[in-house]
N, C-alpha and C positions, 0 to 999 in steps of 0.2 A: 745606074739604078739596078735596084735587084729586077731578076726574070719575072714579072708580074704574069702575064700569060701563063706563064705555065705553070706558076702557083696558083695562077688562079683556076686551070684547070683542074690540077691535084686536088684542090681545094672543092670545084664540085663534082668531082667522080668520088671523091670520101663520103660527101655528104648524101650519095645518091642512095635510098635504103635498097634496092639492088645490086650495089658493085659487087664485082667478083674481086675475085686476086687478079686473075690475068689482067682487067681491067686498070686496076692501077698498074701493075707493074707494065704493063703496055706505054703509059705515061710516060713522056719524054721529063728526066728530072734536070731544074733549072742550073744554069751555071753558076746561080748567087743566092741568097738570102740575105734578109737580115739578123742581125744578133746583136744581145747588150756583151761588152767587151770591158777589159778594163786593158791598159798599152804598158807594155814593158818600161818605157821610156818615160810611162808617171810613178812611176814607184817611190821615187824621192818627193812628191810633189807635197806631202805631209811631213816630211824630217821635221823633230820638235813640238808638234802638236799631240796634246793631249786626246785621247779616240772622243772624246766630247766634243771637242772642238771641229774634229775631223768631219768634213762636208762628203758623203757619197755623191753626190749631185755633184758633184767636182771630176770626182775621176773616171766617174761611169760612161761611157758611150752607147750609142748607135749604130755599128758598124754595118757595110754591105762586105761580107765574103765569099770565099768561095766554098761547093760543094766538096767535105770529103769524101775522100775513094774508100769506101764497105771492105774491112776485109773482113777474114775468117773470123767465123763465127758473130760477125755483129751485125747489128740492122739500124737503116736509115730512115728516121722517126719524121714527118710533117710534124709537127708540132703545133697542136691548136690550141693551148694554155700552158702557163706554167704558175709557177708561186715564189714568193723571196720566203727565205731560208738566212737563218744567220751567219751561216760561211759564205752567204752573200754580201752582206754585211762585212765580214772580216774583210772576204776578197777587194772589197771597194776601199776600206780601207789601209790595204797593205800591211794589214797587223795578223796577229803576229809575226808574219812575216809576207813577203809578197810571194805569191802561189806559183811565180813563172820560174821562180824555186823546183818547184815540184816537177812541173812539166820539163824541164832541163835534166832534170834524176830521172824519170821516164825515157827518156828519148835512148838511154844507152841500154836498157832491160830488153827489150825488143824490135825485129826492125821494122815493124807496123805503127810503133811508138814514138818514131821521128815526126808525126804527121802531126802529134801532138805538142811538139816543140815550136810555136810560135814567138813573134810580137806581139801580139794578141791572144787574148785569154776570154773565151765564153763562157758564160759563168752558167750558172742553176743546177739547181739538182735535183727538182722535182719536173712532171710532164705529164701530161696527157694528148693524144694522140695516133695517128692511123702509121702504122707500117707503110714505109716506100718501096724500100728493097731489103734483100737479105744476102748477106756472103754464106761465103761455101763453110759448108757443117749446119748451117742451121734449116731443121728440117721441123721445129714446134712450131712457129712464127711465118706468117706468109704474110705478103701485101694485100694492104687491106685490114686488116685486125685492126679491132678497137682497143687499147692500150694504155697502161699507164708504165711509168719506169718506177725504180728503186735504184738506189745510188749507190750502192755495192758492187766494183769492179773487180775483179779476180782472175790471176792466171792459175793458180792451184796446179804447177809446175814442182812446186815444197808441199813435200808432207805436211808439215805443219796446220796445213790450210783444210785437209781431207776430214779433221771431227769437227772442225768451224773456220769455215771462212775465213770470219774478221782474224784468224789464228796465223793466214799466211803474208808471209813477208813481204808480197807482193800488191794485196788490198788496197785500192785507192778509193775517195770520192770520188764518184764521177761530177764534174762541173765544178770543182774544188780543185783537186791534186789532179786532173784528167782536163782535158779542152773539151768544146764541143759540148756543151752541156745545153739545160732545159729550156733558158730565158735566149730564145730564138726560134725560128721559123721554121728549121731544121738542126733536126742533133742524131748523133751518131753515139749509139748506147752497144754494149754487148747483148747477145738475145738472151743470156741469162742474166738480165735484169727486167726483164718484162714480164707484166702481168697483166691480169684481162680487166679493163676497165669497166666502172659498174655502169650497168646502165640505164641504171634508175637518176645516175647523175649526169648534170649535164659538163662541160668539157672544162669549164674553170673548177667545179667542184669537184671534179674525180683530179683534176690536178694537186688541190690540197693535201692531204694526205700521207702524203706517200713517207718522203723521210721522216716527220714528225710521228706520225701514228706506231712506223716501224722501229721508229727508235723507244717508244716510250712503250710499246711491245716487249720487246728485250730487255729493256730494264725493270720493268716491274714483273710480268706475267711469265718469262722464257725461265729453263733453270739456268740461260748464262746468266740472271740479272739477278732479281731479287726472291724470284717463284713465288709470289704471289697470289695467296690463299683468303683467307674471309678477313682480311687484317686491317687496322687502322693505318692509314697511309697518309704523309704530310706531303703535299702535292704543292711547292713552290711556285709560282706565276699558274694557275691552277686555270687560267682562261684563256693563257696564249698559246702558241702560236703551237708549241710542245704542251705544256703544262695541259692544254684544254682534252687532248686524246687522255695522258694521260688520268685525266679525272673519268672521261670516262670507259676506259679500260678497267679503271677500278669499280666503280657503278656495277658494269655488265657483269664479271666476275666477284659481285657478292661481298666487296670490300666497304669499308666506309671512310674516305678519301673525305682529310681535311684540308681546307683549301684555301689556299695564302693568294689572298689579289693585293692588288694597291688601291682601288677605289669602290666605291660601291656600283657605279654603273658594272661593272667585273664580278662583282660581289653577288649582282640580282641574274646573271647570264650563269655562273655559276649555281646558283636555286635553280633557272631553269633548266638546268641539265639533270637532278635531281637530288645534289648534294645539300646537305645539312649544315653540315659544321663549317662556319667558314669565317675564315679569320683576316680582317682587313688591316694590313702592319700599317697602312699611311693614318688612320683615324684613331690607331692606338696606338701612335707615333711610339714603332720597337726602333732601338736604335743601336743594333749589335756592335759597334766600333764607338767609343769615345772621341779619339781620333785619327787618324791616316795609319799610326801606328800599336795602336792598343784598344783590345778587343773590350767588350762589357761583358762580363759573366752574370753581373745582376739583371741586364737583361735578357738572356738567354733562361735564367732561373724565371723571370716572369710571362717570358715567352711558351715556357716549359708546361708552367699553371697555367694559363690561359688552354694549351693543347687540353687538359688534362680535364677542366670546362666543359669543352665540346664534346669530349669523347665519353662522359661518366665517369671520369676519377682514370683512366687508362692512358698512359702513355702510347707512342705512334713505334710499332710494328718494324715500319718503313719508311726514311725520308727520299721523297726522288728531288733528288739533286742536279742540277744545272745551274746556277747562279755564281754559286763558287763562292770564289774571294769572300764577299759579303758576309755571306748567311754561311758559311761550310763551320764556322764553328758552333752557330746553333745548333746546326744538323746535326752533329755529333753529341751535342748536348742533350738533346730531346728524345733522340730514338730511345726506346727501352733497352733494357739490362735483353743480350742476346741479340738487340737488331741489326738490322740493315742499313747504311745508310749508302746506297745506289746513285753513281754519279757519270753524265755523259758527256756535260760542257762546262764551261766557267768564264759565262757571260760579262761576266764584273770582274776578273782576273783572276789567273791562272794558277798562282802563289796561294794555297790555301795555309790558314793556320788552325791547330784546335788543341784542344788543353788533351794529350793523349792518355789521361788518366781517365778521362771519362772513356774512350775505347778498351784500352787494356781490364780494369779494372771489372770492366762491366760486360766483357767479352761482345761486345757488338765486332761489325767488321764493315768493311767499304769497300765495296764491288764499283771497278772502272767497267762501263759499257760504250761502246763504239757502234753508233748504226745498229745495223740487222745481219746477220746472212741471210739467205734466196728464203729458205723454209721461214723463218719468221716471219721476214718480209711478205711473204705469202701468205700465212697464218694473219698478217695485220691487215692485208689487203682483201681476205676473204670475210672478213667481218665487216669491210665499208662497202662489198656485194651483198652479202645480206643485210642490210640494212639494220645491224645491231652497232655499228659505230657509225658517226652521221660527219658529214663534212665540215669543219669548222671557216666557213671562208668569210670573212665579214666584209670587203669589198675588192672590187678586182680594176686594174689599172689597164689601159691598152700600151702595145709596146712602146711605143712613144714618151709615154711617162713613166715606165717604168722605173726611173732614178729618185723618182718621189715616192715610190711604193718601198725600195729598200729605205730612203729616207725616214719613212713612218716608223720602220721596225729599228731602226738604228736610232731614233727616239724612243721609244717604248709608245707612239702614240696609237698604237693599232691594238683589235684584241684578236682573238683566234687567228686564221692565216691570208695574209692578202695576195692576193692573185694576180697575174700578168695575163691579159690576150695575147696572142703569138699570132697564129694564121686565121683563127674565129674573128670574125670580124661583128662580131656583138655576143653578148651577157645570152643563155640561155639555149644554144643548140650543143646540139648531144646525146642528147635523151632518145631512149631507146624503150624505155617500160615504163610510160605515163603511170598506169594502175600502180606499180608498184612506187612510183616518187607520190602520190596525191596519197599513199597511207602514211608517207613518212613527209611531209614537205615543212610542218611548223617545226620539228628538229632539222631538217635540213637548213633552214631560214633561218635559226637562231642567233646565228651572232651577226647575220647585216643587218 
């Protein structure tokens, strides 16, 4: 079994509102924890099944392992929430490819990077949490700090990487293409992926956040993305998990973000955030492919009018894109003459198609974005401190069940972001500035 005592101890010197640094770092750190895993040795365990088919509850575990060794420059996080993320999702699934991929292409870059080359693979890539220790060079970060991560790893060894990050050749996810990630007890992050947790929230909900908010940062608002001005913007899944930041990053910055859900319960959490225009494709059953191999342009053309409905006769500015496959030929169809159409995943497959007369002709363009770098990711985290973006978490699993929380999202049955307990061992501690959660708490509560 994992070291329970001494988790447990870490566990209330974090929670004491006097701890020092010394005091944690005094704390003897356990030999084990636990983590959700996915095993080298299941990676075939899906050959021939269609990802619908594909059960996460199948391949995911509960692992006890061991504590890694802190080098340079990283810190060793307790971990008292995390959240599922759709590269948790792929991870559980072995699509599109299995990630021990990854970690095997790491292991020869650096020789810190061996440590990440397991039979096992810790997944997540969101957290919140208290600093354990810290390796040599990190002098921002002490034991003790309250904490959330960003899932941007970088050696910035290549130029490339010194105007943006995501630029260097070396960039991974962490809990993705890196080991040691969020959905565990303890994780081992670089110190420059930490940022100061809010602490109007309590430890599942500053968990939320982080890669969702800093992705849909980037893509709409940064000049790497779409730079996003007072503009009509078509916001895809516009209440999940992504989609729900990005409505309202649009909101805050004075945009009018129209908003594609698939149901009306979606539809009514969407009005409560503040949005307008919002377009339900299951009740006006759009049906952009005829079928497996051929797209519909007449519904794209009516998908197009409908846009043009909500907005006063105006085309969308902006589409933010993730869904892909699906929808990527509307996208392209509906932005206006000159737009944007900004894209960071392709939830529904990866192979987009689209008629490129409507991009040439009309001079739009299609901006890939990937995550955050540090300043973004900062920039996205400084707005969920001041209470100008609110946490989207609509229920939180303990780690134990956590193979049913990525389950939800690998269904699409969940809305905004569901959450994992890690070392909190209930809903609700965290909180640091009562006054300021009880001015924001019906946004905060919104989508449980």
């Amino acid at each position: 079994m994992p070291d329970s005592h001494a988790l447990s101890e870490l566990l209330a010197a974090s929670r004491a509102p006097d701890h020092t640094p010394e005091d944690i770092a005094a704390l003897p750190l356990p030999e084990s924890f636990r983590a959700v895993t996915v095993h080298k040795e299941d990676t075939e365990m899906f050959r021939g099944m269609t990802s619908a088919d594909k059960d996460p509850r199948k391949s995911l575990c509960v692992d006890e392992v061991p504590v890694p060794e802190v080098g340079p420059g990283e810190a060793l996080i307790a971990v008292m929430a995390s959240s599922v993320n759709y590269n948790t999702v792929w991870s559980s699934l072995f699509e599109p490819m299995p990630t021990f991929g990854f970690l095997e292409r790491y292991r020869p870059h650096l020789a810190v990077a061996a440590r990440h080359d397991l039979p096992y693979h810790i997944l997540g890539s969101d957290l919140a949490g208290v600093v354990l220790r810290t390796g040599p060079g990190v002098n921002v970060w002490a034991p003790g700090d309250e904490i959330v991560a960003h899932c941007l790893t970088v050696e910035l060894e290549n130029p490339d990487g010194h105007d943006d990050t995501l630029l260097d050749p070396a960039q991974r996810i962490w809990g993705f293409e890196t080991n040691f990630g969020g959905l565990a007890e303890i994780a081992l992050v670089k110190a420059n992926q930490l940022m100061p947790k809010a602490a109007h929230l309590t430890w599942e909900e500053a968990a939320a956040p982080g890669l969702v908010n800093s992705t849909a940062y980037r893509q709409l608002v940064s000049r790497n993305g779409a730079g996003m001005k007072q503009h009509n913007v078509l916001i895809w899944g516009a209440s999940g998990g992504l989609g729900s930041y990005a409505t309202q990053l649009a909101l805050a910055g004075g945009a009018n973000p129209v908003c594609v859900v698939s149901n009306q319960r979606k539809a009514e959490v969407c009005r409560a955030m503040g949005a307008g225009a919002i377009i339900d494709r299951s009740a006006e059953d759009y049906r952009f492919w005829s079928d497996e191999q051929t797209q519909n342009p007449r519904e794209w053309k009516r998908f197009g009018a409908r846009i043009r409905e909500s907005t006063g006769g105006e085309d969308v500015d902006i589409v933010f894109e993730h869904p892909g496959r699906e929808t990527f030929g509307a996208s392209v169809y509906v932005a206006r003459r000159g737009g944007t159409i900004v894209t960071c995943a392709s939830t529904s497959g990866y192979r987009h198609e689209f008629d490129n007369r409507y991009l040439w002709m009309h001079l739009k363009r299609i901006v890939g974005t990937h995550f955050a770098n540090y300043r973004e990711a900062w920039e996205a985290n400084r707005l969920v401190t001041k209470g100008k973006i609110y946490s989207t978490l609509s229920c939180t699993y303990p780690l134990a069940f956590f193979a049913l929380a990525v389950h939800d999202v690998h269904r699409n049955v969940h809305q905004g972001k569901v959450g994992v307990l890690c070392l909190a061992p209930m809903e609700g501690l965290g909180v640091r500035d009562e006054e300021m959660r009880a001015q924001h708490l019906d946004a905060i509560n919104r989508f449980r």
